[in-house]
N, C-alpha and C positions, 0 to 999 in steps of 0.2 A: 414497179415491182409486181409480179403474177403473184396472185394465191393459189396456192395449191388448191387441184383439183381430184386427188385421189384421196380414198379411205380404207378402210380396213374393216371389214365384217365379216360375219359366217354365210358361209356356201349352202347351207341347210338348217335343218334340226339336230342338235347333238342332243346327248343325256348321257348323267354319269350321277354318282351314289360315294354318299362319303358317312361312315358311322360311325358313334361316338358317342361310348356307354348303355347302348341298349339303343339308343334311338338313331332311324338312319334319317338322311337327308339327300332328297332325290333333285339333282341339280340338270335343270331343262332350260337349253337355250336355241330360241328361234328366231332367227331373221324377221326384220320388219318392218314397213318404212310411216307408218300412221299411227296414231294415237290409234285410229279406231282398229288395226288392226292387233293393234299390244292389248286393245279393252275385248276384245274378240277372243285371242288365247288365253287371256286371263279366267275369262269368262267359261273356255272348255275345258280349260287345264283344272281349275274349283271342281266340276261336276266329275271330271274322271277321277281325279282324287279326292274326294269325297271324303273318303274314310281320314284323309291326312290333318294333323292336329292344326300345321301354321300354313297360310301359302302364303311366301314373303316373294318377293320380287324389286326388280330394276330393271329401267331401261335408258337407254341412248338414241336419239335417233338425230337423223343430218348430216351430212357430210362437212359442217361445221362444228357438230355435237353440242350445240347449244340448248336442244331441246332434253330435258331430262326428268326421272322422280323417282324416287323408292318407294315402299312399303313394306312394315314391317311386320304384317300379317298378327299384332295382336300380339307379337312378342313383346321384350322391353325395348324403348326406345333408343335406336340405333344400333342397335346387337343385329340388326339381321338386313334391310333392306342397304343401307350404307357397305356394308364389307362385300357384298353381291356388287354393286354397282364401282365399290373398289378396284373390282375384278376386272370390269369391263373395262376402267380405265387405265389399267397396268398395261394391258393389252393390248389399249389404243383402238378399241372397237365403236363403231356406229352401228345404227343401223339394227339395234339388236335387243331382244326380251328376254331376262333370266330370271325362271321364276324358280325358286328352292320350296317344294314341299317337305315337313317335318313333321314323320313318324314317331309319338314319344314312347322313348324306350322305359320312363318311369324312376326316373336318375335325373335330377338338375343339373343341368350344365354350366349357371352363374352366367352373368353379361360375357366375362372373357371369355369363356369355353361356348355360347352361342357364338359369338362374331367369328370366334378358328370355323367352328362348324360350316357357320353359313358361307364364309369367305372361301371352303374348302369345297364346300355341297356345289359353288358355281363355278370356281377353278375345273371341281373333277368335268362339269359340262363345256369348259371351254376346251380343254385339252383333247376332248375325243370330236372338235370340231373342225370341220375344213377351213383354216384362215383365206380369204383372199383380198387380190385390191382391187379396189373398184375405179373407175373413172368416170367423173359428171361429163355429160355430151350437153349442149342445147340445140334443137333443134329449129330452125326456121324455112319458109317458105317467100323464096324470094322472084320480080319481077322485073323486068328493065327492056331496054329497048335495044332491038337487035347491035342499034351502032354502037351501042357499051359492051357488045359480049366478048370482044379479046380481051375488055380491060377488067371482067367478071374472071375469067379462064385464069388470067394473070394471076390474081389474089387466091384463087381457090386452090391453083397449083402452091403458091409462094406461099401460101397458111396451111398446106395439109389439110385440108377442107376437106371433108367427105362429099359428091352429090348426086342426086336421083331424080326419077321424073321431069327429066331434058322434055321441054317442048319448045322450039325452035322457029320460029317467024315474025312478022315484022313486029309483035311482041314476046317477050320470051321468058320464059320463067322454069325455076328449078326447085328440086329441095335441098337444102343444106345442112350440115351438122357438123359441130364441131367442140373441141375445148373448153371448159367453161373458163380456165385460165387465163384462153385469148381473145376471151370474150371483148374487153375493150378494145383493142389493137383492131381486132379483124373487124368489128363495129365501125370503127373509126375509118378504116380502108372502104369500105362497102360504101359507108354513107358519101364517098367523096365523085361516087360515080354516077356522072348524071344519069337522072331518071331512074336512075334504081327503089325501090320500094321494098320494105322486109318486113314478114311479119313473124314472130315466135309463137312456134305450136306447142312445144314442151322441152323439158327438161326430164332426161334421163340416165340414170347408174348402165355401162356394161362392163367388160373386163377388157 
């Protein structure tokens, strides 16, 4: 059985504003694929808003979405970076930073009425965002000997193989990318061809 290899994340930056009793909550969601890039916005988004009393946040990232963490910006615990990262999940999103800054209006809102706030401050930011899906490619660079290349052509037509950088002679090598889904399968075809050699350059998201 394949695992899927598609996800769901934001196309860009959105931002959206949700109020409630005086105080607003500016809900900013950025695409991202590293930790250091989520400690990086965190890090810009603190000094632009500056003047803002909480900056809570959530994030997701992987096309597994295993990696994950909230923060509750100094609110009570749970009232803010949980119902953000609620969001992300309803929605089935990777891939992605939602940090809710809160302006205090000077009116407690109580645990319940922070979690609608903050759950609402990052919904308002998903809603004005581009959903799309994405697909894991992996890419390799592979080598064989001219008398394996109809049985190379074979697999790469019969797998939907993508490939580039044809050099042709009595050694012969290309690049390749493909599936992450088919990764086993077309692995398994590849390695059955004498004298073939492969190596993996990377792994990467396109549409």
């Amino acid at each position: 059985m394949e695992l899927s290899d598609t996800y769901l994340t934001i196309k860009s930056f959105s931002q959206g504003i949700y109020k409630e009793k005086g105080s607003r909550f500016i809900g900013m969601a950025y695409p991202v694929v590293t930790v250091e890039d989520v400690k990086s916005i965190i890090e810009s988004a603190r000094k632009e808003f500056h003047d803002g009393r909480h900056h809570c946040y959530a994030y997701m990232l992987g096309h597994k979405r295993l990696v994950w963490r909230v923060n509750d910006g100094g609110e009570p615990s749970g009232s803010a970076g949980k119902p953000i990262l609620g969001q992300i999940n309803s929605h089935g999103l990777t891939n992605i930073l939602i940090v809710v800054v809160r302006y205090f209006g000077g009116k407690l809102l109580g645990v319940s009425g922070l979690t609608n706030a903050y759950k609402s401050g990052a919904l308002s930011a998903i809603n004005n965002a581009e959903i799309v899906e994405l697909t894991v490619r992996e890419y390799y660079d592979i080598s064989y000997p001219y008398s394996s290349l109809n049985e190379v052509m074979k697999v790469l037509k019969e797998e939907n193989i993508d490939h580039s950088d044809y050099k042709y002679d009595l050694a012969c090598s290309m690049s390749i990318n493909f599936r992450s889904a088919t990764r086993l399968r077309v692995l398994n075809r590849l390695s059955r061809i004498e004298g073939l050699i492969i190596n993996q350059t990377e792994t990467r998201s396109g549409i």
